[in-house]
Backbone bond lengths (Angstrom), bond angles and torsions (degrees), N, CA, C in turn:
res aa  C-N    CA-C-N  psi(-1)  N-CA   C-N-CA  omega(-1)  CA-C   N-CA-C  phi
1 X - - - 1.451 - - 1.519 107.85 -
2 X 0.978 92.62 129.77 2.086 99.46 173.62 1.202 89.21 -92.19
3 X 1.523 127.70 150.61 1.261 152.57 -109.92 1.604 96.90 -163.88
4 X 1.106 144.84 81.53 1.466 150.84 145.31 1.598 122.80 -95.20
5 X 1.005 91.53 -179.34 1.658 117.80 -158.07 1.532 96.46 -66.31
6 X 1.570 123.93 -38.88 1.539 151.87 169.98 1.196 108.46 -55.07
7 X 1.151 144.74 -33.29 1.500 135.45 -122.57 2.106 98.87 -151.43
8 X 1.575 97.76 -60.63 1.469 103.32 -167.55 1.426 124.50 -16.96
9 X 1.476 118.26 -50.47 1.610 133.32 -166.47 1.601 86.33 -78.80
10 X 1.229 135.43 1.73 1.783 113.62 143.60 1.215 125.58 -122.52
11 X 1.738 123.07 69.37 0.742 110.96 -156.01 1.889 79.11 -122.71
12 X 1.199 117.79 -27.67 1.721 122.65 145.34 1.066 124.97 -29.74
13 X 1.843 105.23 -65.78 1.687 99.01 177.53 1.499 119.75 -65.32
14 X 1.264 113.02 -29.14 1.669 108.22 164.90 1.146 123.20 -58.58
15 X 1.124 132.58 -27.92 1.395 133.96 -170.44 1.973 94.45 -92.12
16 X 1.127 122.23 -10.12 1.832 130.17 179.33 1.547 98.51 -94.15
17 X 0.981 122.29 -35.49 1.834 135.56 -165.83 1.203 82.81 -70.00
18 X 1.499 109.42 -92.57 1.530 117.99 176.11 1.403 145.53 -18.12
19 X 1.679 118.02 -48.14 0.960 119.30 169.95 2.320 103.94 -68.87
20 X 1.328 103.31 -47.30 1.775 111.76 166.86 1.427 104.97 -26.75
21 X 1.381 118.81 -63.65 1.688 110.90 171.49 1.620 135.79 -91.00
22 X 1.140 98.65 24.84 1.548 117.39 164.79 1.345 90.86 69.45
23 X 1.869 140.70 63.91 1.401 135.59 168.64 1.137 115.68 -93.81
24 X 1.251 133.04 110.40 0.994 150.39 -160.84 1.620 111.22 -81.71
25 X 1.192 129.32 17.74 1.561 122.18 -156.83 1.885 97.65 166.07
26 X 1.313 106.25 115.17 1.493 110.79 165.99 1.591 114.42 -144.90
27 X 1.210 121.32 153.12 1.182 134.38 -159.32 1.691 117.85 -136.16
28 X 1.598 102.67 110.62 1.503 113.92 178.27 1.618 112.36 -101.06
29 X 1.650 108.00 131.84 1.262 99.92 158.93 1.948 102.77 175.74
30 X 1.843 79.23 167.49 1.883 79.20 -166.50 1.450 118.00 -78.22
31 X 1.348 91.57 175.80 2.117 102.83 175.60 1.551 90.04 -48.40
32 X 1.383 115.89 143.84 1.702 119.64 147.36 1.285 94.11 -75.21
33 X 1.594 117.28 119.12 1.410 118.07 171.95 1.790 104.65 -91.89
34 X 1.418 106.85 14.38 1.381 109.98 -147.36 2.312 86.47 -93.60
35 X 1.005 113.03 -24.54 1.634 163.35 -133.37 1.507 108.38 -121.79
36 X 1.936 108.93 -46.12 1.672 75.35 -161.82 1.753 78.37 -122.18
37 X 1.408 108.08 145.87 1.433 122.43 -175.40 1.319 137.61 -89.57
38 X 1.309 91.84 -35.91 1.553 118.81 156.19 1.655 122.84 -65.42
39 X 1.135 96.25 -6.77 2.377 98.18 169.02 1.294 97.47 -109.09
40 X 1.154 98.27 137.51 1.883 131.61 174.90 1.500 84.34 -68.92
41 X 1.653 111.97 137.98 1.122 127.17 -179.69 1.887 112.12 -82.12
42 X 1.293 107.14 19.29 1.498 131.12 -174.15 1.762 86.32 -90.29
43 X 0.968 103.99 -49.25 1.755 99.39 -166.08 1.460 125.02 -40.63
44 X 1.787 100.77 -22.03 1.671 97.82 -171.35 0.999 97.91 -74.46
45 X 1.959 140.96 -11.86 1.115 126.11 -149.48 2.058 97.14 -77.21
46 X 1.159 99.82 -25.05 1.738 114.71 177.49 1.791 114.61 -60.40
47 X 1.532 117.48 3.44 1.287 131.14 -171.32 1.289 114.45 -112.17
48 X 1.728 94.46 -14.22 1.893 121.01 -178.24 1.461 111.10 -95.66
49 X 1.355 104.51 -15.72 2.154 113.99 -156.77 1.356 99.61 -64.90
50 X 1.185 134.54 167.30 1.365 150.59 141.64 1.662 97.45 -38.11
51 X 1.153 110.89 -77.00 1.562 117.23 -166.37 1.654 105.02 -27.97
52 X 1.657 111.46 -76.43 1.392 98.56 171.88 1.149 138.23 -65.51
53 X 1.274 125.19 -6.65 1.628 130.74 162.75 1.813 135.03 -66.85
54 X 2.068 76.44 -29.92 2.105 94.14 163.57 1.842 95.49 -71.04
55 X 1.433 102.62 -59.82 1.937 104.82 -170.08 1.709 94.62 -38.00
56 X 1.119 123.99 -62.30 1.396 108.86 -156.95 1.800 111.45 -55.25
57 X 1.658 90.20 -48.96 1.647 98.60 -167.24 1.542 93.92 -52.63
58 X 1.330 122.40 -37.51 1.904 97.68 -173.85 1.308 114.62 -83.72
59 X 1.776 123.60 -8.47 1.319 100.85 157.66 1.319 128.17 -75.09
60 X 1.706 115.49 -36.06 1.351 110.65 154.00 1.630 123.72 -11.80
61 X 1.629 117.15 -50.14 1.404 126.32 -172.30 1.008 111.81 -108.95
62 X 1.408 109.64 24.77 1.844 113.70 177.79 1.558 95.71 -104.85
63 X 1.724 102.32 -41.04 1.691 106.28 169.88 1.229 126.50 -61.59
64 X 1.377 125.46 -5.15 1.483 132.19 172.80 1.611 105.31 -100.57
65 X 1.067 128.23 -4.17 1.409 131.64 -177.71 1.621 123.40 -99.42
66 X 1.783 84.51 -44.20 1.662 101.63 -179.47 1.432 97.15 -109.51
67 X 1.189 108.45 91.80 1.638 116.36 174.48 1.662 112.37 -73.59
68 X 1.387 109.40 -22.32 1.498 110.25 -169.57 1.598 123.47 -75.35
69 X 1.974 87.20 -16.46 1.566 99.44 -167.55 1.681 98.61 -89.10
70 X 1.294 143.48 165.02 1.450 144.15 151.91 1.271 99.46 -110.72
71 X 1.274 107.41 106.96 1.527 128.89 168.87 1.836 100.37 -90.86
72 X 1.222 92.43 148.11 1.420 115.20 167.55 1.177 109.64 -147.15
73 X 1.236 120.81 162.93 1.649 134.73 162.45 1.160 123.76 -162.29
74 X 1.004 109.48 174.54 2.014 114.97 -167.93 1.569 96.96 -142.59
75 X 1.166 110.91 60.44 1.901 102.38 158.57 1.530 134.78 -81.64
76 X 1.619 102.52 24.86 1.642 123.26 -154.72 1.808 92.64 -61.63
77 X 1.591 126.52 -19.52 1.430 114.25 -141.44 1.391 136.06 50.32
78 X 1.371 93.79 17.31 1.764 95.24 177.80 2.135 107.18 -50.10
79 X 1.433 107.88 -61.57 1.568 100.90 166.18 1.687 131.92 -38.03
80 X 1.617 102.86 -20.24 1.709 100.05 -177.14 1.418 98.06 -94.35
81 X 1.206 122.82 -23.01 1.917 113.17 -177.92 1.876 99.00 -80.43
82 X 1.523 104.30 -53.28 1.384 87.79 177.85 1.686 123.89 -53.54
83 X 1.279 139.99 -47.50 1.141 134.68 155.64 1.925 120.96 -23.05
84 X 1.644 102.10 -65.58 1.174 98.12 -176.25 1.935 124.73 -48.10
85 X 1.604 95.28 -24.59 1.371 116.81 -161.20 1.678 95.77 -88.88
86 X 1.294 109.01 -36.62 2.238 91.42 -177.35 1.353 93.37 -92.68
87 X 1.526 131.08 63.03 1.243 125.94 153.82 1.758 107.88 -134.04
């Protein structure tokens, strides 16, 4: 799942869906802002908020719940430093 400003606050119920159909493998991570041209480079500041920092911490504890699912994610911001840097 790519991970926006739209979407984040279900990133729980995906990980509830998922385990419901026995998914064995799910995948978190942000817009490459590095990639998309049309987002104001303001947007990563929404990767910093409280809001998405609670979303993560409860998937953190969604991965201790749903043992069946293998969650991963990539919220490193590697895409928001590269952006800042080809300007």
């Amino acid at each position: 799942m790519v991970v926006t400003k739209d979407n984040y606050f279900q990133m729980l119920e995906l990980v509830k869906y998922a385990d419901s159909l026995e998914t064995k493998y799910l995948n978190f991570t942000t817009v490459n802002l590095a990639s998309a041209t049309n987002i104001e480079d303001s947007y990563s500041d929404f990767y910093k908020s409280i809001e998405f920092r609670n979303a993560v911490t409860n998937l953190e504890l969604a991965e201790e719940k749903y043992k069946n699912v293998n969650i991963t994610k990539d919220f490193s911001f590697k895409n928001v430093i590269l952006l800042m840097y080809n300007y």
